[in-house]
C-alpha positions in Angstrom: 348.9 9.4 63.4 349.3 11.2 60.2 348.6 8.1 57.7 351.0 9.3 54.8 353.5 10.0 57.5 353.3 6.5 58.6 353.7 5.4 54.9 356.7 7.4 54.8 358.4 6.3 57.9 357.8 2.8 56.8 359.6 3.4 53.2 362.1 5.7 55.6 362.6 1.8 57.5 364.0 0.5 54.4 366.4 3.1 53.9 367.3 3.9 57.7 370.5 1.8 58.6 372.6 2.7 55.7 371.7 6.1 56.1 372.7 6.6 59.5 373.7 3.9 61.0 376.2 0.9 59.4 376.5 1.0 55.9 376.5 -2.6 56.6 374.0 -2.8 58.6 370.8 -4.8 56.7 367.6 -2.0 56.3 364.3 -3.0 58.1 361.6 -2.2 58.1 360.0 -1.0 61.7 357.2 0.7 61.1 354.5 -1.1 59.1 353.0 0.8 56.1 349.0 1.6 56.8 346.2 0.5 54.1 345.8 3.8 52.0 343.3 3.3 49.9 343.3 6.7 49.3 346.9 7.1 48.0 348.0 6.2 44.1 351.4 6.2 44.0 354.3 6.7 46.7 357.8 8.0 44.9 361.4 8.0 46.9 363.9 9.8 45.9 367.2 9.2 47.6 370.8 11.1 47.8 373.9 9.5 48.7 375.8 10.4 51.8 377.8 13.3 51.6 375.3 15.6 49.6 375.3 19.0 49.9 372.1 22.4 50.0 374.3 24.6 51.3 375.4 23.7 54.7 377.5 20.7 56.3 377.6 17.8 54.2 374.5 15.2 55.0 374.6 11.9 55.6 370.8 11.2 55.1 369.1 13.1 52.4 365.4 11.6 51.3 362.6 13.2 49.5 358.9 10.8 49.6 355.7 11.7 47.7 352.9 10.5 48.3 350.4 11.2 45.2 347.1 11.2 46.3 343.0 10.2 44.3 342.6 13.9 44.4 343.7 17.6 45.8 341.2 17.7 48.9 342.3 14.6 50.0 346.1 16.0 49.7 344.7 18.9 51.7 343.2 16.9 54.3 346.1 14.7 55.3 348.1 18.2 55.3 345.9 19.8 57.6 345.9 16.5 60.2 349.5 16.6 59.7 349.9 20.5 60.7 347.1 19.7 63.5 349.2 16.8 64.7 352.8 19.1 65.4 350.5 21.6 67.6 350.9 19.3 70.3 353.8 18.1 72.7 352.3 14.3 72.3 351.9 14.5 68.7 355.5 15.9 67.9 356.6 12.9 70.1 355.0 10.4 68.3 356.5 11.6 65.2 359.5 11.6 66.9 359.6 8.1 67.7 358.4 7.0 64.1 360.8 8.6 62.1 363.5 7.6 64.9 362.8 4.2 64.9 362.2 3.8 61.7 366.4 5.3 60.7 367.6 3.7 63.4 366.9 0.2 63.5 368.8 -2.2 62.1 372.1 0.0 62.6 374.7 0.0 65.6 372.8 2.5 67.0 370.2 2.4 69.7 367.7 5.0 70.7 368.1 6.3 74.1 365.2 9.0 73.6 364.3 11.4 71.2 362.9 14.9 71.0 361.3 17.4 68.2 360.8 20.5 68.4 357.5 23.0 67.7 356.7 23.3 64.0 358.6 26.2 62.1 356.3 27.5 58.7 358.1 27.9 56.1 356.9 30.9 53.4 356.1 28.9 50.3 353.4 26.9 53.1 355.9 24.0 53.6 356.4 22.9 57.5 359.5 22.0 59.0 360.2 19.4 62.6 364.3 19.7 63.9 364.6 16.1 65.4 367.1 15.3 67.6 367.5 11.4 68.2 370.0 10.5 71.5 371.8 7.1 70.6 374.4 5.2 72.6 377.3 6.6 69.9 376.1 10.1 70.2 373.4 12.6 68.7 371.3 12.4 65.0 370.2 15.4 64.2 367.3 15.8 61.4 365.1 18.0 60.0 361.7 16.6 58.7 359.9 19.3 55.7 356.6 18.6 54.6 354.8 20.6 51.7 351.5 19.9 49.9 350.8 20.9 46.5 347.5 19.6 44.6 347.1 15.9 45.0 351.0 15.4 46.4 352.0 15.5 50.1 356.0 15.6 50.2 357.9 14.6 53.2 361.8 15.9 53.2 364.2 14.1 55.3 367.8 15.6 56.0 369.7 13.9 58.5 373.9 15.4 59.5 376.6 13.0 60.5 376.7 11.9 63.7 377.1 15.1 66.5 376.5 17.5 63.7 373.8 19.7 63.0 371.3 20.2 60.3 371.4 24.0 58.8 368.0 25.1 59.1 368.3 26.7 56.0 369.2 23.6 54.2 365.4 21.9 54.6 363.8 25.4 54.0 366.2 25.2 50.4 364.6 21.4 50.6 361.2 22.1 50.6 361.4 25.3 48.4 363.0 22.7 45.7 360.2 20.3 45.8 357.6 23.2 46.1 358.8 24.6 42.3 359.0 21.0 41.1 355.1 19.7 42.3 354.0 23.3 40.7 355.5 22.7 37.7 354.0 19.7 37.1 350.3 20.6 38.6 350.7 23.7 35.5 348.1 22.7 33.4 348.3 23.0 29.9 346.2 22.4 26.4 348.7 20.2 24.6 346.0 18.3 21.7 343.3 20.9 21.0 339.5 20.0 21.7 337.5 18.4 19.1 333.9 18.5 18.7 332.4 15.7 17.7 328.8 14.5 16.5 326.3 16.1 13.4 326.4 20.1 13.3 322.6 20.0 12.5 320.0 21.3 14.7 318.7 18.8 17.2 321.6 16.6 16.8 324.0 16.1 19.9 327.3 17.7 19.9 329.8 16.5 22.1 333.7 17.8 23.1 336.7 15.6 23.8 338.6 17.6 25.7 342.0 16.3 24.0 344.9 16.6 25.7 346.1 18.6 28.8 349.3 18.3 31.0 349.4 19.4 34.7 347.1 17.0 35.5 343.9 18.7 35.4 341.3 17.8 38.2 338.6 19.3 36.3 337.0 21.2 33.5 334.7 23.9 32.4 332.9 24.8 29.1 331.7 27.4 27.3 329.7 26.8 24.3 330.2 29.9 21.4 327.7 30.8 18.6 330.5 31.8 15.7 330.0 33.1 12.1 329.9 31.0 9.0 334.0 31.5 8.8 334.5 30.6 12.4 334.9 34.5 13.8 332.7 36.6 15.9 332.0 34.2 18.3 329.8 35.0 21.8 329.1 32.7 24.5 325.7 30.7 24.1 323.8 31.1 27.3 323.6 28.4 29.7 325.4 26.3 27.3 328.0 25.1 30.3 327.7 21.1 30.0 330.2 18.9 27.4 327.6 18.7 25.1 325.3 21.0 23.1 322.4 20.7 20.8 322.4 23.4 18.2 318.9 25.0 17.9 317.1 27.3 15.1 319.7 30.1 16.5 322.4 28.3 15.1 321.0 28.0 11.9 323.9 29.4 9.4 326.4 29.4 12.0 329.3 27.7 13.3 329.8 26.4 16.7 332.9 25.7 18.8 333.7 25.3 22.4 335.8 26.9 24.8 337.2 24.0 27.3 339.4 25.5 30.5 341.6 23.2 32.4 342.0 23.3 36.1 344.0 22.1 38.7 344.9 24.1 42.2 348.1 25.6 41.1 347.0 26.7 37.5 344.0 26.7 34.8 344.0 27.1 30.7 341.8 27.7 28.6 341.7 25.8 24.5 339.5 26.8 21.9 338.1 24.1 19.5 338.3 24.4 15.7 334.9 25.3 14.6 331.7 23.2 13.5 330.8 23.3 9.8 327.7 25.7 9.6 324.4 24.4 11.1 322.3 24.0 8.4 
């Protein structure tokens, strides 16, 4: 199974019984959490019953991100994810996680449950309708799932007991979440780069890239000849590396270096201040 799902059904375990079962009921945990060596950080964020997107109020609303080491890992579990829900058996098997993992420890006990086919939603998100038969009466839930750069974010809505879920409400859900992870995947210059080292020719220079937000995965650079005053500046060819050793072309002028952020959702591009003239 999907490992981040399985992660998230286990933190789902700890949450489940007061969420739709007993409020008194103690949480468990019923579905152990996987070794993920490839996830950082999980984060939970948890509304109290009643809440409200726009449709009957909800006794279960959970949002879980799992941050992965990097954006093609994010995309991987994704895809595996979206592979799983093609299939009768795998739907099922998410099924019973998440149901098991709400359920126990409350009054309630599973009698069988049922998912639907995956519904796309247009900002790429996914979305399950659950439908978990207990011996009180029907859960209804609807499961959202949306990747964005290194995060893959599970949305749980559950309604009370013999009530549905609006299937607008997880599409709202998911287009939420989708704003927030690109917000913070924007990558911007906020500490311009510095060059450091001896202008003189032969002498390494080398950039610090200073300091970006957004979370950049990578960078580019672009080296630039410049004038005496720092103006006029080209691109030196096939000066692409973080470092640069100024040759007899440079003699006279100043150097600085173009450094362009990158992460999926966004890239920017700082400027250092210039070099003082090569001599």
């Amino acid at each position: 199974m999907f490992r981040g799902l399985r992660l998230a059904a286990a933190a789902a375990g700890l949450l489940g019984a007061c969420c739709v079962g007993s409020s008194s009921a103690a949480p468990r945990v019923s579905v152990p959490a996987p070794q993920l060596a490839s996830v950082v950080l999980a984060f939970i964020r948890v509304f109290k019953s009643g809440a409200k997107l726009g449709g009957q109020p909800l006794s279960l609303a959970v949002g879980i991100g799992l941050l992965e080491q990097d954006a093609a890992t994010a995309q991987a579990d994704f895809a595996d994810l979206q592979h799983e829900t093609q299939t009768k058996a795998g739907r099922l098997a998410i099924a019973k996680s998440w149901g098991t993992a709400f359920i126990t420890g409350s009054k309630l006990k599973v009698k069988s449950t049922v998912v639907s086919p995956p519904v796309a939603l247009g900002d790429g998100g996914l979305r399950l309708a659950l439908t978990i038969s207990t011996n009180l009466g029907t859960v209804r839930m609807a499961l959202g799932f949306v990747e964005t750069d290194r995060v893959v974010d599970i949305v749980v809505l559950g309604a009370r007991l013999n009530r549905a879920v609006a299937q607008a409400d997880v599409g709202r859900a998911v287009s939420a979440v989708r704003q927030h992870l690109r917000a913070a995947f924007s990558v911007a210059s906020t500490v311009q780069p510095v060059i450091g080292g001896t202008p003189q020719q032969g002498q390494t220079l080398t950039v610090d890239e200073g300091t970006w937000s957004g979370a950049p995965s990578g960078f580019a650079y672009v080296w630039l000849r410049c004038d005496a005053t720092g103006g006029a500046c080209a691109p030196i060819a096939g000066a692409t590396a973080n470092t640069y050793v100024p040759g007899g072309e440079d003699s006279g002028m100043t150097i600085r270096v173009a450094v362009t952020g990158s992460s999926t959702v966004s890239s920017q591009q700082a400027i250092s201040l210039p070099s003082a003239p090569i001599p």
